[in-house]
C-alpha positions in Angstrom: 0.0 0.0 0.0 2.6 2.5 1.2 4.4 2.4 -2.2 1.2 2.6 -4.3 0.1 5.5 -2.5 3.3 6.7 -2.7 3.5 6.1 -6.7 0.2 7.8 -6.9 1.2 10.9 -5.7 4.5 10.6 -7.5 2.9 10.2 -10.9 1.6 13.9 -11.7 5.4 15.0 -11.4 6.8 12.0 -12.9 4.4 13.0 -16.1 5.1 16.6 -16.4 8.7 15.7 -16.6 7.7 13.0 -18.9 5.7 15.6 -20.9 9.1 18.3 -20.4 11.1 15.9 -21.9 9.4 15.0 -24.5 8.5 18.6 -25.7 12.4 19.7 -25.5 12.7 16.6 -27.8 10.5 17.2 -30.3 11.5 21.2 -30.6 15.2 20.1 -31.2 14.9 17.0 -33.2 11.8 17.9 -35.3 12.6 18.4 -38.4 10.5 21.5 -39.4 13.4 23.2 -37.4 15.4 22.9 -40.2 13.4 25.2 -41.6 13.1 28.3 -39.7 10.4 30.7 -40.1 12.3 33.0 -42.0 13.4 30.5 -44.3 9.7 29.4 -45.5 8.7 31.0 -48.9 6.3 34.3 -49.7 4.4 31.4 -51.4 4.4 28.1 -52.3 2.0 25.6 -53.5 0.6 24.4 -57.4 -0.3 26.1 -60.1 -2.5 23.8 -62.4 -1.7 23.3 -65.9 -4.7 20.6 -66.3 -7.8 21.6 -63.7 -9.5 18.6 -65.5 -7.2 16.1 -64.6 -4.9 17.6 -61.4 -1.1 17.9 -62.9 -0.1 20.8 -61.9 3.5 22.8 -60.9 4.7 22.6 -57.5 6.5 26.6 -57.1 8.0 28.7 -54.4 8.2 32.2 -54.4 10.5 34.4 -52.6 10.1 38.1 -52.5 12.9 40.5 -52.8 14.4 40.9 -49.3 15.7 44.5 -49.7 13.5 45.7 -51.9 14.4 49.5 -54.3 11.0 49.8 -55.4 7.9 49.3 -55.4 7.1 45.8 -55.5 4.6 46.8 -58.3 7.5 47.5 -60.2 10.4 45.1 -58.8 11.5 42.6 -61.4 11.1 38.6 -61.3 12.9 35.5 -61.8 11.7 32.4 -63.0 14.5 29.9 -62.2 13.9 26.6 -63.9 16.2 23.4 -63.5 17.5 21.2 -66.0 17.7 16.9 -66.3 15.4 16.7 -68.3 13.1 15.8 -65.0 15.2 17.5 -62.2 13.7 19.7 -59.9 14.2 23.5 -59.1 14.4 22.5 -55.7 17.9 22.0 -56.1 18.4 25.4 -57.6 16.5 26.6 -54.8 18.2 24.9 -51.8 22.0 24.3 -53.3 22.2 27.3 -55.5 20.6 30.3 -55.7 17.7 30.5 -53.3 17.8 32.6 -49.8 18.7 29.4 -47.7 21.4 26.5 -48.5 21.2 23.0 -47.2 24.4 22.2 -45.6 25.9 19.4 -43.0 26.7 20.9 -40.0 29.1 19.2 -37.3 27.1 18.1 -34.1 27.3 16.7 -31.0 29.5 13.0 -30.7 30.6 14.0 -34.6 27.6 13.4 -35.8 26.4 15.8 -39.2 23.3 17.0 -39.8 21.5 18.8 -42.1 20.8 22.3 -41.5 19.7 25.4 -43.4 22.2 28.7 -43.3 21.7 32.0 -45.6 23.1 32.5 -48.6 24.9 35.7 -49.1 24.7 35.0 -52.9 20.6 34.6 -53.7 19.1 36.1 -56.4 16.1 37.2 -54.3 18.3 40.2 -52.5 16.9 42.8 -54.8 14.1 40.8 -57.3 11.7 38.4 -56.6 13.0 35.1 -56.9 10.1 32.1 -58.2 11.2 28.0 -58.9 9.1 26.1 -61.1 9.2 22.2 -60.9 9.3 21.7 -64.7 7.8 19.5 -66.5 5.7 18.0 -64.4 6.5 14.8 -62.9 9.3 16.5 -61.6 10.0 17.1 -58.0 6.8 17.9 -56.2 5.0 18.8 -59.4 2.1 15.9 -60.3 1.4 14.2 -63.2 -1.9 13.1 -63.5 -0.7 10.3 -65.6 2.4 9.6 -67.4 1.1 10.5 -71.2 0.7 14.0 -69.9 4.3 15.1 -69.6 5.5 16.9 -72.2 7.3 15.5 -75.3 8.5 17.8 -76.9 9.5 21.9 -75.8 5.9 23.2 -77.1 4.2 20.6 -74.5 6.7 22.2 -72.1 6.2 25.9 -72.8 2.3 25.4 -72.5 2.3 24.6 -69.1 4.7 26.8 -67.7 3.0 29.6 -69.7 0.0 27.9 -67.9 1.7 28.1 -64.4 3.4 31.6 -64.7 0.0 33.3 -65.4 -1.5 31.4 -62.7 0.9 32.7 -60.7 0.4 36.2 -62.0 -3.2 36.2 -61.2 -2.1 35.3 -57.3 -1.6 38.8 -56.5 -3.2 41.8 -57.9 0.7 43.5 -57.7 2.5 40.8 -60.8 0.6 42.0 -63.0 2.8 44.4 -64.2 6.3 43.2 -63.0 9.4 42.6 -65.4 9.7 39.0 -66.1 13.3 37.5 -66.8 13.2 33.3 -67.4 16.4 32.0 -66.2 17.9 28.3 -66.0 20.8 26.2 -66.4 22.0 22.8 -68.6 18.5 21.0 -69.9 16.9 24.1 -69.2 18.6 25.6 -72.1 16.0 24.6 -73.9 13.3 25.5 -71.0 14.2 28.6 -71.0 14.4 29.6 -74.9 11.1 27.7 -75.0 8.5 29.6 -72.9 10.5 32.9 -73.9 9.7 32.0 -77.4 6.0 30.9 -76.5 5.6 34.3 -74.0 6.2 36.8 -77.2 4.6 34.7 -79.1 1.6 35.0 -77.2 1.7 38.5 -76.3 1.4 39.3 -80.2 -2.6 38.2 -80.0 -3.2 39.2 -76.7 -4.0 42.9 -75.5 -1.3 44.7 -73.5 -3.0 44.5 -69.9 -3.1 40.6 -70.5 1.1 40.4 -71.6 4.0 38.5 -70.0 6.5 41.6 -68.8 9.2 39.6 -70.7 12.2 41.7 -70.4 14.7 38.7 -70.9 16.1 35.1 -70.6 19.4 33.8 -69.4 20.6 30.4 -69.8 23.8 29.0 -67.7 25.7 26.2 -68.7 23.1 25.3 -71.8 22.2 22.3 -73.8 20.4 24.5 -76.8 21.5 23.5 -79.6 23.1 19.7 -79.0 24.3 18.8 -82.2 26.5 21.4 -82.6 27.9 21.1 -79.2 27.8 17.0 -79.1 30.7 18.0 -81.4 32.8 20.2 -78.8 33.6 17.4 -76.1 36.6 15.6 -77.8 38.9 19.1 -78.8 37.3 20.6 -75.6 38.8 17.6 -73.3 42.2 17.7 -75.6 43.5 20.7 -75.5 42.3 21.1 -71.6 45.3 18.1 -71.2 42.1 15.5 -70.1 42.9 12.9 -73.1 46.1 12.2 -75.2 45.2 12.4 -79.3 43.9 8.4 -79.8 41.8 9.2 -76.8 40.4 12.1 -79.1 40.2 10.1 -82.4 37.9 7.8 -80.5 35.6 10.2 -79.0 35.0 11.8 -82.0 34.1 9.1 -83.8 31.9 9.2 -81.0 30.2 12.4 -81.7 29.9 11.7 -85.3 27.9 9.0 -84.8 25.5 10.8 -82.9 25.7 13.9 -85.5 24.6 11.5 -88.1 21.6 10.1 -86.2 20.2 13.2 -85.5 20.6 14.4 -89.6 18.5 11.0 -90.1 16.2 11.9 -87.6 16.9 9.0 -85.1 16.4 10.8 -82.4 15.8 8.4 -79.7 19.0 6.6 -81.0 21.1 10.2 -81.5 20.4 10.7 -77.5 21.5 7.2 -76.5 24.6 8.2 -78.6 25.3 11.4 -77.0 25.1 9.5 -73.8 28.0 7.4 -75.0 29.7 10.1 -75.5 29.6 11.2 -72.2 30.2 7.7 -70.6 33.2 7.5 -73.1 34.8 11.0 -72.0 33.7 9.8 -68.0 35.9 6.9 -68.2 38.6 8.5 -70.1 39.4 11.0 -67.6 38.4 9.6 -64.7 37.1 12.9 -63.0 34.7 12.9 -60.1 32.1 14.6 -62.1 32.0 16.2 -65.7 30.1 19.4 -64.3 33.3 20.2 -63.1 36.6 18.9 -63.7 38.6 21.0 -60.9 36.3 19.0 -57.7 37.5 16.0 -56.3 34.0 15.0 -55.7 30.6 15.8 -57.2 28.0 18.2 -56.2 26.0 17.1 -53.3 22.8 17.1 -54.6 21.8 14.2 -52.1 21.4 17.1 -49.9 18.5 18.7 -51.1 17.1 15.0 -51.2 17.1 14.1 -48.1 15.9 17.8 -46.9 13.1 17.4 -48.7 12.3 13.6 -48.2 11.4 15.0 -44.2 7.7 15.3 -44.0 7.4 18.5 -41.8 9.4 19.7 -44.6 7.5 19.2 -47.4 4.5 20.7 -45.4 6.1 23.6 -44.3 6.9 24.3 -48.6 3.0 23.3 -49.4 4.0 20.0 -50.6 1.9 17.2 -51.2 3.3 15.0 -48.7 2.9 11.9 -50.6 5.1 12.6 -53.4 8.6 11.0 -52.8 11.0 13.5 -53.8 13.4 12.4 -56.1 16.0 15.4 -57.3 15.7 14.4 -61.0 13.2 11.8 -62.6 13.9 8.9 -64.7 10.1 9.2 -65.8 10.5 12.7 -67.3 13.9 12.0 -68.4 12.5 9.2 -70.2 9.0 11.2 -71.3 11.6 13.6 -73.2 14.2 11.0 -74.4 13.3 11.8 -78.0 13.5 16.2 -77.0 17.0 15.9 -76.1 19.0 16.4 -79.4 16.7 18.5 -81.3 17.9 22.4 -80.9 15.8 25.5 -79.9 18.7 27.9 -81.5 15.8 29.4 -83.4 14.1 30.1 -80.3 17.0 31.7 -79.4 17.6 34.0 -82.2 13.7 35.1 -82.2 14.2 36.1 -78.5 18.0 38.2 -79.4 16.0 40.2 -82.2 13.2 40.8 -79.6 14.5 40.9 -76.0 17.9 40.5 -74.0 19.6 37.4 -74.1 22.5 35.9 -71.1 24.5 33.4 -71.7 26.7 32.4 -68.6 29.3 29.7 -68.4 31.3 28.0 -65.4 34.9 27.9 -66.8 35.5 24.1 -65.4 32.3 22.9 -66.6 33.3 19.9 -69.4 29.5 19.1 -70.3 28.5 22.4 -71.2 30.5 24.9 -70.7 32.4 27.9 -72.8 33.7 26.0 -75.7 30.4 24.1 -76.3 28.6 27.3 -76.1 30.8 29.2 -78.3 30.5 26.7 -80.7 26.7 27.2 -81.3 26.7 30.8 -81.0 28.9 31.4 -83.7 26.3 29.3 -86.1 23.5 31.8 -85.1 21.4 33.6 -87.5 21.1 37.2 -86.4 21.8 40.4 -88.2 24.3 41.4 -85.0 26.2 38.2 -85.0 29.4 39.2 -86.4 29.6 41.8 -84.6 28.7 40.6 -81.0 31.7 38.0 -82.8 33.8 41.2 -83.0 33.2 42.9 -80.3 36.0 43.0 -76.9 35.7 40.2 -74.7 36.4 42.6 -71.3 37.8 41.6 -68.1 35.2 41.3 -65.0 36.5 41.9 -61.7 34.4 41.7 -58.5 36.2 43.7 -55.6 39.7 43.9 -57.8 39.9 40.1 -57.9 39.0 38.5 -61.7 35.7 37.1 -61.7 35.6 36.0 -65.4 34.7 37.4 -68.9 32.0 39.8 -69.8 31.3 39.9 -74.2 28.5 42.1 -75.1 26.7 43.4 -78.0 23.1 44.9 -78.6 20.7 42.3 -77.0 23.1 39.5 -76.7 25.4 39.2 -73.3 28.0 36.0 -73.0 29.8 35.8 -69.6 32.7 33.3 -68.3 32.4 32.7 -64.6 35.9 31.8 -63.3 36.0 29.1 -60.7 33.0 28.1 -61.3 31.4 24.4 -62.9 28.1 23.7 -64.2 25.9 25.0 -61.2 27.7 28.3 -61.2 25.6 30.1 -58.1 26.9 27.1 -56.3 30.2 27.8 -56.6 30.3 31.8 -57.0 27.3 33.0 -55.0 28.5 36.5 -54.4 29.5 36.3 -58.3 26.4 35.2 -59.6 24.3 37.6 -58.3 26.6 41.0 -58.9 26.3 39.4 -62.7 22.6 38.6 -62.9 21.4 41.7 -60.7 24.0 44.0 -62.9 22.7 42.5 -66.4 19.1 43.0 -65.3 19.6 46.3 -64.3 21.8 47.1 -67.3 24.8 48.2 -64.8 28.7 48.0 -65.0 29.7 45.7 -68.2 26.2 45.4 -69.1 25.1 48.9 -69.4 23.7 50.0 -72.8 25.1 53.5 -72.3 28.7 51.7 -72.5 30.0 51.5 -76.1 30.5 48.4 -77.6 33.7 48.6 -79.2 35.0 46.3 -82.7 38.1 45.2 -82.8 
């Protein structure tokens, strides 16, 4: 009796404690503190493309943190992710966003993910929006597999789809400067729905218009036959392969060059894969998108981030989706897209808006020399001389941060000590470049005169 009575009165205390405990567990070890309430987006959510069936693009929206002007009037990026089938997320979380996923040394040695700002996003002065594109990808949802796009068309339609749905979110878009942006795969994104938006602003009145005031494309796949061509003289004369290490891999390349003039395109893609595998194995790197790391991007990061449910609620996630940072179902819905070239797309939008190109100077997959290589084919009245004109040094606080070439409506720029995700690796870089060609500042500033050599 004595010790039941005495366990009795013990128990109230013995539950609060229990209760204590338990709530100083939770708040450290849930995971939604990974994600701290200034880290959550302005918005996030879907935007339907099909109202009929449900697919629809998962987005999050960050508004400018320090802002100049009116937010009326404060221009907008669309940042869109490449694969095809990867998911902005990883722009958004390992590049560019306001908040980076990083491993942080705890307690017994033990890492752990956590979030930390990132001096470098693109949302300091504009508003900063990530589109999981097509869908299927990331959080976006596919109603069913036969409605992700095939083709760029397919692809433009529903992004055009989800960026005026986004629009019509808040009476103060409406009006806003729009500037697409993206890197690899989305070389093609990008030139896409630029291409689509004038196109439909031509039959539309003006209060109904996309603001398109520009695209920019890093580290693009636009025009892949041409620059299917690059990797062998690229990998050469970088010191990567000795000259019958060349002679193989462009047999390589030819073979894909003559699938895609006979149209095989499925078989054109598998070939351009080989080409990859072939230079892979050759050199030996720890990733392509950069031959200077000694191991790849960690991508896994933003995976397992956003594989934690209080996560995905806290974005406005459907929490049944199993996030995957690029899908093999997309990738495989566009297996035919992926060596057909948008360069026309491009060289509508240069006659009818600005253009950026921007390349990570380690990036083997496709970097300067593979860009260069298309550009010089395009066909645009200002071609020879944007060709012509001086390729001008670009320093960031006296110390070089690459290569600036302008000329009319057309900007190429060569990020030094940077790979394929260039905001990754030069965050303070990246954003001086894309805030200064948006506002047409320093090297990019119309008033400056574009010389000829």
């Amino acid at each position: 009796m004595p010790n039941t009575q005495l366990g009795i009165k013990m128990r109230p205390s013995i539950i609060l404690c229990f209760l204590l405990f338990l709530c100083f567990f939770l708040w450290n070890a849930s995971p939604s503190s990974l994600l701290p309430k200034e880290a959550l987006p302005t918005k996030s959510g879907y935007l339907p493309v099909n109202p009929s069936t449900g697919s629809a693009i998962f987005y999050t929206f960050y508004e400018a943190q320090t802002p100049t002007s009116p937010l009326s009037q404060i221009p907008l990026l669309i940042w869109l992710q490449g694969g095809p089938g990867c998911s902005s997320m990883t722009g958004n979380f390992l590049e560019l966003g306001p908040w980076r996923v990083t491993l942080s040394q705890k307690e017994k040695d033990v890492e752990q993910l956590s979030l930390e700002p990132n001096p470098g996003s693109w949302n300091r002065i504009f508003g900063l929006l990530f589109l999981d594109n097509p869908i299927g990808t990331g959080f976006s949802i596919a109603a069913t597999v036969d409605e992700i796009p095939r083709d760029q068309i397919s692809v433009a339609k529903h992004l055009f789809a989800a960026i005026n749905g986004f629009i019509q979110l808040d009476s103060s878009f409406t009006n806003r400067p729009v500037y697409v942006t993206g890197e690899s795969y989305a070389g093609k994104y990008v030139p896409a729905i630029g291409y689509y938006i004038l196109k439909q602003n031509e039959h539309v009145q003006v209060s109904k218009r996309v603001n398109l005031k520009g695209v920019a494309i890093g580290n693009g796949l636009t025009d892949p036959v041409t620059q299917v061509a690059t990797h062998a003289a690229n990998a050469y004369f970088s010191g990567l392969i000795n000259e019958r290490q060349k002679y193989e891999l462009e047999k390589a390349q030819w073979e894909a060059i003559k699938l895609v003039k006979m149209g095989n395109w499925s078989e054109a893609t598998d070939a351009r894969t080989h080409v990859v595998r072939l230079l892979q194995n050759m050199t030996g790197l720890a990733t392509l998108y950069d031959y200077s790391k000694r191991v790849p991007y960690p991508t896994d990061l933003v995976t397992r981030l956003l594989s934690i449910e209080e996560v995905k609620k806290a974005l406005g996630a459907k929490e049944s989706i199993v996030f995957e940072d690029c899908s093999d179902v997309v990738g495989e819905a566009l297996l035919a897209d992926i060596m057909k070239s948008v360069k026309y797309m491009v060289e509508f939008l240069v006659k009818n808006t600005k253009v950026l190109l921007y390349q990570g100077h380690f990036d083997l997959r496709d970097g300067v020399v593979s860009t260069e290589a298309w550009v010089k084919t395009m066909k645009w009245e200002g071609i020879e001389n944007f060709l012509m004109a001086e390729r001008k040094v670009w320093k960031v606080k006296d110390d070089l941060a690459g290569y600036v070439q302008k000329w009319e409506n057309l900007s190429n720029v060569v990020v030094m000590g940077a790979g394929h995700l260039v905001p990754t690796d030069k965050p303070l870089n990246s954003q001086i470049m894309i805030e200064d060609w948006v506002l047409q500042k320093g090297l990019f500033a119309n008033k400056q005169k574009n010389s000829v050599i």
